[in-house]
C-alpha positions, 0 to 999 in steps of 0.5 A, a space after each residue: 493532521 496538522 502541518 508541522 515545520 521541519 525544524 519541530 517535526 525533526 525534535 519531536 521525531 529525534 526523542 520518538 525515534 528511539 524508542 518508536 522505531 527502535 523497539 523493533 529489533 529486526 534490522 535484516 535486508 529482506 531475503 533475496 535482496 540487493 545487498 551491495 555495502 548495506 549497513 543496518 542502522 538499529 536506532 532507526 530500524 533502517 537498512 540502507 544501500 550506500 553512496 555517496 552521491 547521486 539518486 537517494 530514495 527511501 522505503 517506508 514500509 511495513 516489515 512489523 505491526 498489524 499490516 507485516 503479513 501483507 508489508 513483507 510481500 512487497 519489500 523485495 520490489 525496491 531494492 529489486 528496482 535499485 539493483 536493476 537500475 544500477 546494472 544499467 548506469 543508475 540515474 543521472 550518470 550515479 548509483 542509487 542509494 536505498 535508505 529502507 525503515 519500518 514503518 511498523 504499520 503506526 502512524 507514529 513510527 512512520 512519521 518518526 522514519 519520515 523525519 529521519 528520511 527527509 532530514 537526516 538521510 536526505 531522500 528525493 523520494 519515498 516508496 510508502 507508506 502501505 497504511 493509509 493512516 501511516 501515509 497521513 502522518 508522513 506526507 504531512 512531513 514530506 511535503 514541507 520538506 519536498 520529498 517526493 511520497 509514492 504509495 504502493 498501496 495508501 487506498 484512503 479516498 481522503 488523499 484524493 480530497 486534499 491532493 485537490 485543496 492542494 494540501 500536497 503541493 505535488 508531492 504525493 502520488 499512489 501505485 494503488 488505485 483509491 478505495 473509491 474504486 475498489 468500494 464500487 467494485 465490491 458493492 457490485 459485486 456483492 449486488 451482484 451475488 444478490 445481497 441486499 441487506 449488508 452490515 459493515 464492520 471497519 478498522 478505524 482509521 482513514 482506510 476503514 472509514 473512507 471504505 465505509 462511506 464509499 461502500 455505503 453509497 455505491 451500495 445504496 445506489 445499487 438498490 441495496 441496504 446497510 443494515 447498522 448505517 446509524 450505528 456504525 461499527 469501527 473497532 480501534 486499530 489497537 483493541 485486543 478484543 471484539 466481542 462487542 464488535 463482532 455482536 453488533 456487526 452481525 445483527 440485525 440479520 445481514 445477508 452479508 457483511 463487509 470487514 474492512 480490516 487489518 491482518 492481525 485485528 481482523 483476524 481476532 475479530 473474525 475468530 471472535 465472530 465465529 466462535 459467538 456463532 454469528 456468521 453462520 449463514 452470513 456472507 463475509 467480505 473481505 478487502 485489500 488489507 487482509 489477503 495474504 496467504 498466512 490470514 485464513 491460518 491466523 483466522 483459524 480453524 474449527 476442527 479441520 475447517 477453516 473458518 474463513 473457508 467461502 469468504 470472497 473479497 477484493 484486491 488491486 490487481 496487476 495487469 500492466 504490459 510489464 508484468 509478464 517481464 517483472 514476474 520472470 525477473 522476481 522468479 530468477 533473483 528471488 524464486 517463486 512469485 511476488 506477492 499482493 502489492 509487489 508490482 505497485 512498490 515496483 512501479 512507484 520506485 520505477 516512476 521515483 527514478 524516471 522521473 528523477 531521470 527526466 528532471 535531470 536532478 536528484 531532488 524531490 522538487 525535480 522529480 514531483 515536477 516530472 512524475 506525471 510526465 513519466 508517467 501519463 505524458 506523451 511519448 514512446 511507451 516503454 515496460 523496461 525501466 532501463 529503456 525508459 532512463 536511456 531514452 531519457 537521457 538522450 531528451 526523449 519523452 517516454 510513458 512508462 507502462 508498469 507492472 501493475 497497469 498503466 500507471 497514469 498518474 493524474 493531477 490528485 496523484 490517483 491512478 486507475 486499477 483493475 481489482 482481483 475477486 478472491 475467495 478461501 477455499 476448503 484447504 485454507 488458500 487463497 485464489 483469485 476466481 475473477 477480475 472487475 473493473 468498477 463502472 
């Protein structure tokens, strides 16, 4: 996507804005929320945690849209972030604020919320977005705007590329390991299962394409074959249908095939595959976008089976040093445990206020000149944010160690993960039954 001035991006975005963003009509503050003076803006589909000075961030995340079943599991981290910052003195001696939006997983609701964060609400910085198709359009718009864009969980290799142009000026960074990484994982993986024949089928957009061609060539390292590689198969994030799809997926006899999908399309393709009888006796592999509880019961069930039952993928995992105190912390304010993605939102808010705290200024320019620092400089290594803005503040260098790793974000904004393998069991749930680390 083009670069655009501010000025256009804000009159395009002011007529979008009503009628993209504020089709949605839910407004809530998640459950188990901060909820100290929060106003729900309708026309911009956002939520925000008010005052009249100091740090303010932004969340763009997806509570609607293809991608809300895995969005809604890791909203609770920023406000949860907030509220634990502002207990122990906020930044730079004020509270935070919290201006939270929908993306509703479409690139063009997210850049109409990032306009209205960068030019309306005036953030430092962004927790967002999850979608890496949605994250392409509100960088671009963060970027000239210098606001700070921190992504849980925007995997496209495409944003390592142009971070190294220089297209981001530094103002882009991810919680998430690229799927470079996770494509290799999954390859092995399924190399080491044995398959050597693997068709693939992918949602078309940066995250399903850059997957793909990831995928392909660590596969084809690995000894192994793509059995449609002329023919892609890459379905439109907006079809309703997948006959066609799911037929051209499965031929060709695959010992195997790779879905890089979206919870809602996914699903639909999987149920039309299924009920055309191509999967029998073909291994299905899953990625990040669609593990949530909810999607084998959305995939569905044929008598008392799940038709997802033995389906494998994988997943950015969380084994950082903070993880054990971020779990606990989840488990007293909200209950239960948080779900995939929680820990990288936590981290990014995390790295937003540290960094905002060592640049000793609540901008996105002091915080973009920072984060790194914070991030993977040297220093005393801290888990507990609270200890990283105290030291901070005495002209202490710190290396923040997170929920999710280590966290140490490099020169393109990429960190390095380790990845969850998951498969369906016969009752419809998901487990995790090991970990990898690609090579």
């Amino acid at each position: 996507m083009k670069k655009i001035s501010a000025a256009l991006t804000f009159s395009i975005a002011t007529l979008a804005i009503g009628f993209l963003v504020g089709a949605c009509g839910d407004n809530s503050t998640p459950n188990g929320t901060a909820n100290t003076g929060s106003t729900a803006t309708p026309a911009a589909n956002s939520t925000t945690t008010s005052s009249d000075k100091g740090l303010k961030i932004g969340s763009l995340l997806p509570t609607t849209g293809d991608l809300a079943s895995v969005g809604q599991q890791m909203l609770g981290s920023v406000p949860l972030l907030v509220e634990t910052v502002n207990a122990c003195g906020g930044v730079n001696g004020e509270p935070v604020t919290l201006v939270q939006v929908d993306d509703q997983t479409d690139p063009r609701a997210g850049a109409a919320g990032m306009t209205k964060l960068a030019t309306l609400d005036k953030v430092a910085g962004v927790v967002g977005s999850f979608a890496s198709s949605v994250s392409s359009a509100a960088v671009s718009i963060a970027t000239p705007n210098k606001v700070m864009l921190v992504s849980p969980g925007s995997t496209s290799p495409v944003f390592t590329e142009k971070a190294q142009k220089g297209d981001y000026k530094g103002f882009w960074a991810r919680t998430a390991p690229p799927d470079t990484y996770q494509a290799l994982a999954l390859a092995q993986l399924a190399n080491k299962k044995g398959f050597k024949r693997v068709s693939t089928v992918v949602i078309n957009n940066d995250y399903g394409v850059g997957f793909e061609k990831a995928f392909v060539q660590t596969f084809e390292k690995l000894g192994g074959t793509i059995v449609n590689k002329d023919k892609p198969v890459r379905y439109d994030p907006k079809a309703q249908t997948f006959d066609t799809e799911a037929a051209a997926a499965f031929a060709g006899k695959p010992d195997a095939v790779l879905a890089v999908l979206y919870a809602e399309t996914g699903s639909l393709f999987l149920k039309a595959a299924y009920q055309q009888g191509v999967t029998k006796g073909v291994q299905i592999l899953l990625t990040d976008g669609v593990k949530s509880p909810t999607f084998p019961e959305q995939v569905g069930k044929d008598g008392d089976k799940y038709i997802l039952t033995g389906a494998i993928g994988t997943v950015p995992g969380s084994d950082g040093k903070a993880l054990e105190a971020f779990n606990k912390l989840w488990k007293d304010k909200k209950g239960g445990a948080p779900g995939e993605y929680a820990p990288q939102a936590w981290d990014a808010a995390a790295l937003l206020t540290l960094a905002a705290q060592a640049a000793k200024q609540n901008t996105g320019v002091g915080i973009a000149s920072k984060i790194r620092e914070v991030a993977d400089g040297p220093g005393t290594e801290v888990t507990d944010v609270c200890e990283g803005l105290k030291l901070l503040k005495d002209g202490k260098k710190i290396n923040y160690q997170g929920a999710s790793g280590n966290v140490d974000v490099d020169a393109n904004g990429d960190v390095v993960g380790v990845y969850d393998v998951w498969t369906v069991g016969d009752d419809g749930k998901i487990k995790v039954i090991d970990k990898v680390t690609p090579k």
